[in-house]
VOGU-3710 file (C-alpha; in Angstrom, 3 decimals, decimal comma):
1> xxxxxxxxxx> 18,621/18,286/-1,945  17,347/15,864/0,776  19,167/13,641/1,904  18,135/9,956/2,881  20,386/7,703/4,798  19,172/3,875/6,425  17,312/2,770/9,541  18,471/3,354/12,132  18,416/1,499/15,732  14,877/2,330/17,094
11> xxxxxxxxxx> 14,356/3,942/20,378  13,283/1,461/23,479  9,417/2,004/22,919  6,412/-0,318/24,450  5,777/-3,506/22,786  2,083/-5,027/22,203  1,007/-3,962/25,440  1,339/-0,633/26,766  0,898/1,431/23,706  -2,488/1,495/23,047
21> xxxxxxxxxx> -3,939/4,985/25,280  -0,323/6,092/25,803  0,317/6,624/22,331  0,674/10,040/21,495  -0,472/11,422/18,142  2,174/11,574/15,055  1,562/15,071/14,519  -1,230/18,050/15,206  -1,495/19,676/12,079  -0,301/18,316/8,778
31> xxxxxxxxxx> 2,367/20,055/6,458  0,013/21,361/4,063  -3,559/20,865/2,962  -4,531/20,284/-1,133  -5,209/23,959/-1,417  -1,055/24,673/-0,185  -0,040/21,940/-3,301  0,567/22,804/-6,912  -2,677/22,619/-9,051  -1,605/21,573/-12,346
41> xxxxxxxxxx> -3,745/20,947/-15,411  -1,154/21,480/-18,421  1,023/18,415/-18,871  -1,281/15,806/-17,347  -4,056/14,050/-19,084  -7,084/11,485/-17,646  -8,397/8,694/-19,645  -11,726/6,896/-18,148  -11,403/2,827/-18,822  -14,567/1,785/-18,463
51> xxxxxxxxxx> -17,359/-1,555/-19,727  -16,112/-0,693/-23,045  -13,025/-2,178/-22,657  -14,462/-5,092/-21,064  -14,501/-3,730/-17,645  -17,636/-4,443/-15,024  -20,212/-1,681/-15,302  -19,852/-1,771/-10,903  -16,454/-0,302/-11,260  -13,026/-1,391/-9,660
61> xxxxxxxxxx> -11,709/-1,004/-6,247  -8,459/-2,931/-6,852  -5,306/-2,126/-9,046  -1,488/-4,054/-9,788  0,811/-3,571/-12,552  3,160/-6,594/-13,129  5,594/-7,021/-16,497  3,282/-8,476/-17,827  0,753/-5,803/-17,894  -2,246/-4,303/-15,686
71> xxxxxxxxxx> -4,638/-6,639/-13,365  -7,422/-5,546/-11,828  -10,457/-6,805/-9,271  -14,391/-5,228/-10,045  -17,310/-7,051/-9,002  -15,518/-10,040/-7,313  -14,020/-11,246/-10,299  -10,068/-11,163/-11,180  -9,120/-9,070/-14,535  -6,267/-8,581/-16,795
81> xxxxxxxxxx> -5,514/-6,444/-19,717  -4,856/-8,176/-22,769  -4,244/-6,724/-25,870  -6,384/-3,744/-25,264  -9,224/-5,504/-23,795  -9,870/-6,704/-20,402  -10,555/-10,099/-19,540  -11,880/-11,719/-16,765  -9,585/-14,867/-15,390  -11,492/-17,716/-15,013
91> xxxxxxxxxx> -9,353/-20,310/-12,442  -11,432/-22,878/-10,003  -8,482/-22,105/-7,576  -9,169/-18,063/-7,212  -10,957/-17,641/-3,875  -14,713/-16,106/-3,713  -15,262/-12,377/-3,255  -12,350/-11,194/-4,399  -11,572/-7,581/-3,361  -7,695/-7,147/-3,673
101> xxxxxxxxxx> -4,644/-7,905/-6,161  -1,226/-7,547/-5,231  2,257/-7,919/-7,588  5,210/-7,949/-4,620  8,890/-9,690/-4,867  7,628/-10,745/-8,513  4,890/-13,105/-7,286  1,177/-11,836/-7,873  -1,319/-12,145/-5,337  -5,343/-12,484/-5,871
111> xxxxxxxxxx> -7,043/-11,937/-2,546  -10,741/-12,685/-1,047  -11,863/-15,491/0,720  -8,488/-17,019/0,818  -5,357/-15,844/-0,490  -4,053/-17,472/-3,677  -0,854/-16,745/-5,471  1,294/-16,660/-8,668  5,012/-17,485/-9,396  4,700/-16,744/-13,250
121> xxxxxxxxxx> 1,971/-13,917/-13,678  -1,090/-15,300/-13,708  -0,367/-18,395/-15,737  -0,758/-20,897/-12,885  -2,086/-20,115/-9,500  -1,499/-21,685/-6,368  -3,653/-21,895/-2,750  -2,234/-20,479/0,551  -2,080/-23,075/2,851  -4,157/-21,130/5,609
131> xxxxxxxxxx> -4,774/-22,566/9,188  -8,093/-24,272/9,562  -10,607/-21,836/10,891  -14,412/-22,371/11,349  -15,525/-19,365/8,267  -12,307/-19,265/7,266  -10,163/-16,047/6,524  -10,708/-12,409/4,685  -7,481/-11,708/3,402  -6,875/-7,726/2,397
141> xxxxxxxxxx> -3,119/-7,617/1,899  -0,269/-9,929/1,138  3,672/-9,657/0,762  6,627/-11,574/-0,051  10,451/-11,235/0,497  13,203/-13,853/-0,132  11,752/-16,809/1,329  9,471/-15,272/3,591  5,483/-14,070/3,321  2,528/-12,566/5,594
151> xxxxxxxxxx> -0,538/-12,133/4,588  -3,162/-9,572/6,376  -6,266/-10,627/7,195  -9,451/-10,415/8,824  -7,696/-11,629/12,422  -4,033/-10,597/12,376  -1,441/-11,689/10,045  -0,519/-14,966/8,625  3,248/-15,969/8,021  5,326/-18,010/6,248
161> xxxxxxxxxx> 9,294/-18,803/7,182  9,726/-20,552/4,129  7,477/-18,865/1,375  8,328/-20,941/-2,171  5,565/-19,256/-5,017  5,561/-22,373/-7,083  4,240/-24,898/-4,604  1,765/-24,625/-1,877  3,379/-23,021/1,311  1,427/-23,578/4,832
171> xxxxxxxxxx> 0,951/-19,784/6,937  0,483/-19,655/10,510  -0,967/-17,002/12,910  0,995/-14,984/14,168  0,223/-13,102/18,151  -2,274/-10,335/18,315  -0,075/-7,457/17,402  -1,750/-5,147/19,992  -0,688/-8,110/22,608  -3,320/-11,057/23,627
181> xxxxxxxxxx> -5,243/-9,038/26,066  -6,182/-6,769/23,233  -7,655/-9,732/20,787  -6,811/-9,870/17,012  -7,690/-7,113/15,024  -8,277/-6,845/11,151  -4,936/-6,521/9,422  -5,472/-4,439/6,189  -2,183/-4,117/4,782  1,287/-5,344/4,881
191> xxxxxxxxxx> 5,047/-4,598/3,026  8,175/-6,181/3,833  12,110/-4,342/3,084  15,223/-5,597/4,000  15,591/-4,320/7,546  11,894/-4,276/8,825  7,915/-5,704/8,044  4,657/-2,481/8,602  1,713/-3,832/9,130  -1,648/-1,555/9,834
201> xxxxxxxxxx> -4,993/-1,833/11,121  -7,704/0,359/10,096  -10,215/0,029/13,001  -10,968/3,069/15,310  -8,173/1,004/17,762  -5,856/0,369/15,151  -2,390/0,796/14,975  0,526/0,772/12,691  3,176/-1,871/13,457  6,693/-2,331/12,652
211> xxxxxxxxxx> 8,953/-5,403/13,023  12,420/-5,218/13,116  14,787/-7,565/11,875  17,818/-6,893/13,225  15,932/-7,113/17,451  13,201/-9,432/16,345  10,583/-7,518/17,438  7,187/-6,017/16,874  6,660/-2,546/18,170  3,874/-0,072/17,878
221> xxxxxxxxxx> 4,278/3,068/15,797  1,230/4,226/16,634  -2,470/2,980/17,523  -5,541/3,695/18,211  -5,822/5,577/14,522  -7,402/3,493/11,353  -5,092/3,159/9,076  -5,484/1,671/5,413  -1,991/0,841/3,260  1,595/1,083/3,932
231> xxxxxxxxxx> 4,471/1,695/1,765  8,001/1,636/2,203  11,664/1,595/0,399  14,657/2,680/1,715  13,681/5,590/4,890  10,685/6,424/2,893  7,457/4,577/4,569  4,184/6,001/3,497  0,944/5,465/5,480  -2,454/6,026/4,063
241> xxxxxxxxxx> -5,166/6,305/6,918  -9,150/6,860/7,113  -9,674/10,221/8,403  -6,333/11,570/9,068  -4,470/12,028/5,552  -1,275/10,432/4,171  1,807/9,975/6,566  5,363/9,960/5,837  8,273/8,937/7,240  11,993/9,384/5,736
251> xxxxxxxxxx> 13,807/7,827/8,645  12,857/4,577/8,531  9,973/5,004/10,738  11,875/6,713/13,502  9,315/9,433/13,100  6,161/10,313/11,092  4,393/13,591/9,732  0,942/14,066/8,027  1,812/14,968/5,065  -1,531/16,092/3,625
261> xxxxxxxxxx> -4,912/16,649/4,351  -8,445/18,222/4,380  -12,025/17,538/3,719  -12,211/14,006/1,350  -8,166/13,932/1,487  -8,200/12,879/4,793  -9,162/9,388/3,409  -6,242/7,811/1,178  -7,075/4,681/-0,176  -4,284/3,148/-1,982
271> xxxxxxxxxx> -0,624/4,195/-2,520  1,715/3,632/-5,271  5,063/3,903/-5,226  8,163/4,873/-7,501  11,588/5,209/-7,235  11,763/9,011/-7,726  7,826/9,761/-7,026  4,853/8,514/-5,371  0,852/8,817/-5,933  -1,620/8,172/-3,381
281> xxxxxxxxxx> -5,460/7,611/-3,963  -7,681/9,499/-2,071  -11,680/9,992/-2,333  -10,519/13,923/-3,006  -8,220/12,460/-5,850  -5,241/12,187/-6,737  -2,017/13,179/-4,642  1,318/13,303/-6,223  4,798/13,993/-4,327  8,259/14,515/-5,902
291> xxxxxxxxxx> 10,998/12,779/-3,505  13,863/15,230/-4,746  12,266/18,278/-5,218  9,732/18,013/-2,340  6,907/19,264/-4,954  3,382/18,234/-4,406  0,246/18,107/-6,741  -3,092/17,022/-6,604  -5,220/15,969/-9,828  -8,862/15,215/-10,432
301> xxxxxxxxxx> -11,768/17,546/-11,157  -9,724/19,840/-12,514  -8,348/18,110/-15,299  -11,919/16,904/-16,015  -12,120/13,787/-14,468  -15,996/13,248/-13,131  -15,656/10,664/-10,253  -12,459/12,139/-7,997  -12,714/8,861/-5,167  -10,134/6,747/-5,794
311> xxxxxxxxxx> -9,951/3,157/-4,266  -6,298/2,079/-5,260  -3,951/2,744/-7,760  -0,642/1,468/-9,435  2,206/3,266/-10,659  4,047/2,503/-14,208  7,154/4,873/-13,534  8,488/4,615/-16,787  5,681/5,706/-18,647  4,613/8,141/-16,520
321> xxxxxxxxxx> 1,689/6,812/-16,119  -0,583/6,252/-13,043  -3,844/3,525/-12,647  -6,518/4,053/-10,260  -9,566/2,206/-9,187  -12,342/3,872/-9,086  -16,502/2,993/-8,863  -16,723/4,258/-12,393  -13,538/2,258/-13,890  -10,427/2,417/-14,257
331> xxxxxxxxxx> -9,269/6,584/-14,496  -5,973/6,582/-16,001  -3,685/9,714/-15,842  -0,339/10,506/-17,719  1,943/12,840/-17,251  4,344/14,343/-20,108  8,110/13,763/-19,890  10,296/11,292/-17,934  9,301/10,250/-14,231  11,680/12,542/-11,552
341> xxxxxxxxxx> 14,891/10,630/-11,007  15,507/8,986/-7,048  17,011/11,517/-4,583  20,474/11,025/-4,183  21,335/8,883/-0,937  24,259/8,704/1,665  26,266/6,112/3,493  24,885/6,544/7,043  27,572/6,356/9,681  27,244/5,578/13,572
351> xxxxxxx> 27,022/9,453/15,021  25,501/11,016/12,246  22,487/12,936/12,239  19,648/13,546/9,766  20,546/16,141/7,395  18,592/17,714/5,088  19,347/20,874/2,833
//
């Protein structure tokens, strides 16, 4: 059984400035390519959602479960499910060209041209009070934590101190990450926890970013790698990239490993995350990892599926079920039984060292 245990103090590494060509890769080769993971077809099923449900005949590329039900972005506009049928949300206040939706800390996020947000679902929305900037901002990412939000866009990320959904909340611009000599770069994606903030770039010069609480500090994981969405709970932080797989980490960030890769896997689009399992959307398919049992699949063509790029997807743990985005809808796969139960976790202790068995 692995073992997970918290963050723990990072190393003294270069901050901003410094990392950039000095970085050294995470890792060489990755732990195992699609053709090393379990191929299963019995006990999973696909289901294509598609303009007969109400959905735009261009397809998806965004995906967020909520409480309330499944949201979705195709063709610039905002969509929710409602009883059985998907409708398009029609509010003067959503911002143009839409390409993301985000459900974090219970407050829903509709991102484009401007960021907008939601304390209660959907049912009233409120503007992002974004700096004044001549064009104004892309936002790709947002997320949300007790009083406190950033918000990735198209020149670094935007933060809030004192984030409140239900009213409008002014962001400011934070330092390039990369330090000022290097400029701002496109942020496109951002998660908070308790203990730290990842944010990632996905230009050729990008870089994955940490802050840390506890030093209040940004320091660079890596760089000079495009990388697309980050994940994290607990020690598990999950990094999908453009080119160079899915990454994991189950120290906190400490250290990373490609996980998986080859051929279209290399380029993971969207990853959603459970408290026992995680899926990841790649334009291969799907991957699917086991935290416990360290089991990996990967579904798609196999089970019959036609389109096997995935854009994004969203994970309903207690059904079993996962969403993805894809250009020909919305490809929904099941899996029979319960969702795997979390790993077990330990109290860590000053002096201890990683175990796993």
């Amino acid at each position: 059984m692995r073992r997970l245990i918290p963050l723990i103090p990072a190393l003294v590494l270069p901050v901003f400035s410094g990392c950039g060509e000095d970085s050294q890769p995470i890792s060489e080769h990755a732990e195992l390519t699609p053709d090393q993971a379990h191929v299963v077809t019995k006990g999973f099923t696909w289901k294509l959602v598609g303009p007969e449900a109400g959905l735009p005949a261009e397809g998806l590329v965004s995906v967020a479960l909520t409480p309330e039900g499944l949201w979705v972005v195709g063709g610039g506009r905002l969509i929710k499910r409602q009883e059985g049928r998907y409708v398009a949300v029609e509010d003067p206040l959503l911002p143009p060209n839409l390409s993301r939706v985000v459900f974090t800390d219970g407050v829903l996020w509709a991102l484009g041209d401007g960021a907008v947000y939601s304390s209660d679902i959907g049912h009233r929305w409120t503007a992002a009070g974004l700096p004044a900037r001549d064009g104004g901002w892309v936002c790709h990412g947002a997320a949300s934590l007790t009083g406190e939000a950033y918000i990735a866009t198209d020149q670094g990320l935007l933060h809030s101190s004192a984030f409140d959904p239900t009213r409008s909340v002014t962001f400011t611009q934070l330092d390039p990450l990369m330090g000022k000599e290097s400029g701002y770069r496109t942020v496109s994606d951002v998660t908070i926890t308790e203990s730290s903030v990842w944010a990632v770039s996905p230009d050729k010069r990008g870089y994955l970013a940490q802050y840390l609480r506890e030093r209040d500090e940004w320091i660079i994981r890596a760089s000079y790698d495009p990388f697309r969405r980050v994940a994290a709970s607990g020690d598990y932080v999950w990094v999908s990239t453009d080119g160079l797989g899915l990454w994991r980490s189950t120290d906190g960030g400490e250290t990373f490993n490609e996980v998986m890769n080859g051929g279209a896997w290399d380029r993971v689009n969207g990853i959603g995350m459970g408290e026992g399992s995680i899926w990841a959307a790649s334009e291969g398919g799907a991957i699917y990892y086991v935290f416990a049992t360290n089991v990996w699949e990967h579904h798609g063509v196999q089970e019959g599926l036609l389109d096997p790029v995935m854009l994004d997807c969203a994970y309903d743990e207690t059904a079993n079920t996962v969403y993805f985005a894809t250009a020909s809808g919305l490809a929904v796969g099941t899996k029979e039984g319960p969702a795997p139960a979390p790993p077990e976790t330990i109290e860590r202790r000053p002096g201890d060292d990683l175990e796993s068995e």
